[in-house]
C-alpha positions in Angstrom: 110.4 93.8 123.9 113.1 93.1 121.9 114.6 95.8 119.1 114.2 93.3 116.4 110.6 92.6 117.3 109.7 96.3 117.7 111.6 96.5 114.4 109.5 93.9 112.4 106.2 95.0 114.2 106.9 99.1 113.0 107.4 97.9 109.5 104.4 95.4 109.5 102.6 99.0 110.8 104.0 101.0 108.2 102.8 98.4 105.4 99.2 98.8 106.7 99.6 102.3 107.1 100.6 102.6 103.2 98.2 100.3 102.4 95.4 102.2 104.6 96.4 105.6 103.1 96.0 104.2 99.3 92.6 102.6 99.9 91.8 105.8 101.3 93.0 108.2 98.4 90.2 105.8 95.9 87.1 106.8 98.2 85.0 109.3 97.1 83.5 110.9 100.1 80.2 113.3 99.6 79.6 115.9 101.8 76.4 117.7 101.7 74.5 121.0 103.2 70.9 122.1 103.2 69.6 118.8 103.2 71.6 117.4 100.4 70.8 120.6 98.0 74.4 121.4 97.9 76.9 118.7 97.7 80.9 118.6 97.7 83.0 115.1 96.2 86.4 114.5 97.5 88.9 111.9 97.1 90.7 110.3 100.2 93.0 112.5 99.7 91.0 115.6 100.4 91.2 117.5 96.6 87.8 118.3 96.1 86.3 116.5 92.9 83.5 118.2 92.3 80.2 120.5 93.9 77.0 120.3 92.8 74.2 123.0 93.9 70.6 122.4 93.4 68.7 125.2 91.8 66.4 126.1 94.2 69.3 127.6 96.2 70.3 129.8 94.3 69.3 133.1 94.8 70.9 136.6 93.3 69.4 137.9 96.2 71.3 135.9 99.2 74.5 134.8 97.9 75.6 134.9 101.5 73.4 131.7 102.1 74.7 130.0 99.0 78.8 130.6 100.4 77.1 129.0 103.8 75.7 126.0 102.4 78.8 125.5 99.8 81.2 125.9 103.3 79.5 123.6 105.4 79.3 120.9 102.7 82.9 121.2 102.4 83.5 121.0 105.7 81.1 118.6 106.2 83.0 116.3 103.8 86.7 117.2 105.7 85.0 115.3 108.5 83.7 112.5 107.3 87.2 112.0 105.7 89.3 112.5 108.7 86.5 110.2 110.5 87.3 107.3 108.1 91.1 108.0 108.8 90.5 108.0 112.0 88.7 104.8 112.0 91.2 103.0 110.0 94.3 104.5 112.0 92.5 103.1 115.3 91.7 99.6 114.0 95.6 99.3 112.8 96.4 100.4 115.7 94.8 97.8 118.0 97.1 94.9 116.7 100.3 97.2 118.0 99.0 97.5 121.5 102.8 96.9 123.1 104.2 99.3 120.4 105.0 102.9 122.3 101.8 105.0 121.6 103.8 106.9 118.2 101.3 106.5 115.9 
């Protein structure tokens, strides 16, 4: 391949890319715990927006439970973040597929 077609193709990538990462940063991705009775909003970019806990969690008593269910809704919103990364990274990817693997 030619350096002034690898040249174009890598800046044709890195439009996407940009363009991938900004369409990301609008989402608003929802994770949730407990069968949706704690719930964690986050942006694409992965700052947390806002958690909501459902009442009948809540108990003076088991706190502990509470931190579990608020932690696995956060992390269960990290994921399905980096999965729609992931998914848009690999579909941006396919139209490089005689690009070196960099990306």
């Amino acid at each position: 391949m030619k350096m002034d077609k690898l040249l174009k193709q890598a800046k044709i990538l890195q439009e996407q890319m940009d363009k991938m990462q900004k369409e990301l940063s609008q989402k608003i991705i929802i994770g949730e715990a407990g069968g949706g009775m704690v719930k964690i909003e986050m942006n694409g970019n992965g700052e947390a927006l806002s958690v909501s806990i459902s009442p009948e969690v809540v108990n003076s008593d088991d706190i502990e439970m509470l931190e579990d269910l608020v932690l696995a809704a956060l992390k269960d919103a990290i994921l399905k973040k980096e999965d729609i990364s992931n998914k848009n990274i690999n579909s941006i990817s396919q139209n490089f597929g005689d690009l070196p693997n960099w990306i």
